[in-house]
N, C-alpha and C positions, 0 to 999 in steps of 0.2 A: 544104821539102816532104819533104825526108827524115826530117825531124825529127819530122812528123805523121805519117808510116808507122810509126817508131818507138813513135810515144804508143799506135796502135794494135794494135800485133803481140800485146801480152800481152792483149789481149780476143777479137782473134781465134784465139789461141790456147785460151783457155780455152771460146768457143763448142765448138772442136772435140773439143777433151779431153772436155767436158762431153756430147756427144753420143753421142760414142767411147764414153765410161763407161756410158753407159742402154744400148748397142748390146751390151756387153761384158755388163752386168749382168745380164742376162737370157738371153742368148746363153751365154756359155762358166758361170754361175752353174749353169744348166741340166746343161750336159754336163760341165763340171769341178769341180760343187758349190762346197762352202766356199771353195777353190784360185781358183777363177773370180772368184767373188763379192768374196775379200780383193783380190785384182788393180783389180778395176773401184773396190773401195773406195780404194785409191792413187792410181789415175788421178782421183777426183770430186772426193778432196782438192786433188790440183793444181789442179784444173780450178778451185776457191774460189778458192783462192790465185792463183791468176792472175786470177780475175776480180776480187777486191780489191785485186789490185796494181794495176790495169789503172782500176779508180774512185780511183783518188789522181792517178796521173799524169792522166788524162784530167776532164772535165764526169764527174758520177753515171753518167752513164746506159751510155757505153760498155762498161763490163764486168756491165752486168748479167744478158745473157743468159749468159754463162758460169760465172757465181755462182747463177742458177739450174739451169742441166742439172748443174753440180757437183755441189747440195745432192738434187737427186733422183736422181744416180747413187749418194750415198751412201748414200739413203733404200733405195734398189730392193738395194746389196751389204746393206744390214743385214736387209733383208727373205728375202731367197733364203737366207741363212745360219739364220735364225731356222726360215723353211719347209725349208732341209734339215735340220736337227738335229730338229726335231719330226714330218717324217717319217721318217727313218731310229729315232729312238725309237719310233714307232709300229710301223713295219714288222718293227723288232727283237722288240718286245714279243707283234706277233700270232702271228710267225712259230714264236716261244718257246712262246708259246700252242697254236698248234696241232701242236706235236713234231714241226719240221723244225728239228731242231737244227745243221743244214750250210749251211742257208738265212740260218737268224738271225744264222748268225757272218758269211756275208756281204753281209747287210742291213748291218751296220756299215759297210762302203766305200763305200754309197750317200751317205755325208757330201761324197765328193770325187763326188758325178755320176754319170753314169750310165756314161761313158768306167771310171771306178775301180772302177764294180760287174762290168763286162766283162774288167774287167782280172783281177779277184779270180776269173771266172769264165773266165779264159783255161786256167787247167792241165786236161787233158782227163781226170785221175784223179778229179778236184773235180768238175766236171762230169760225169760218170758215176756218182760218188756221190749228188749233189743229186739225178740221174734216179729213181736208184735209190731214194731216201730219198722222194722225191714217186712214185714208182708201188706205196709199199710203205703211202703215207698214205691212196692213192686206192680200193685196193684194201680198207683197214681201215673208210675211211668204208663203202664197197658192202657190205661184210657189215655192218656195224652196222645201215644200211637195209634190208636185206633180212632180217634177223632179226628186224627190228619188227613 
């Protein structure tokens, strides 16, 4: 009997890893960007790997829920990586665009999340600047409009 709890441990494991990962991937992907995302991509690998350990020693079928939530924890880290670099390219490039040049440089730390973008905006000199730099944009747009 012990020896049958044994054959199972490595698929109940990778169920849990493999859940853990789509929980992770989306969750800290979110607020820790790329950081998050590489995370839950480590965890989706094991979670495979245990689930193919776990289809040798056992019948197929044992470790196949954890060879699934794996391969879609890995799906969901390559995905949120993919959507943060092409948002933080966009967000760089509008911001570039519309001459908030304080703004742009810290579009860049949107890569790690939104935690990293608070982070970059934790120094209160920085923050007072962006203020500044955005009431000096809002005010140029009002006269352009109103001069039309």
């Amino acid at each position: 009997m012990t020896d049958n709890k044994n054959k199972k441990a490595p698929a109940r494991s990778a169920l849990a890893l493999g859940i853990l990962g789509i929980i992770l991937a989306i969750i800290m992907g979110f607020f820790f960007g790329i950081i998050g995302a590489g995370f839950s991509f480590i965890v989706g690998v094991i979670a495979i790997i245990l689930g193919c350990r776990s289809r040798k020693i056992t019948d197929k079928n044992k470790g196949k829920g954890g060879l699934v939530t794996g391969i879609i924890t890995v799906i969901f880290a390559c995905a949120v990586s993919v959507v943060a670099f092409i948002a933080v390219d966009i967000a760089h490039n509008e911001a570039n665009n519309l001459g908030f040049t304080m703004l742009a440089e810290k579009a860049g730390s949107l890569k790690f999340g939104f935690i990293g973008f608070a982070w970059g905006l934790s120094d209160e000199d920085k923050l007072n600047e962006l203020k500044g730099e955005l009431d000096a944009a809002v005010r140029q747009r009002a006269q352009k409009s109103f001069s039309n």
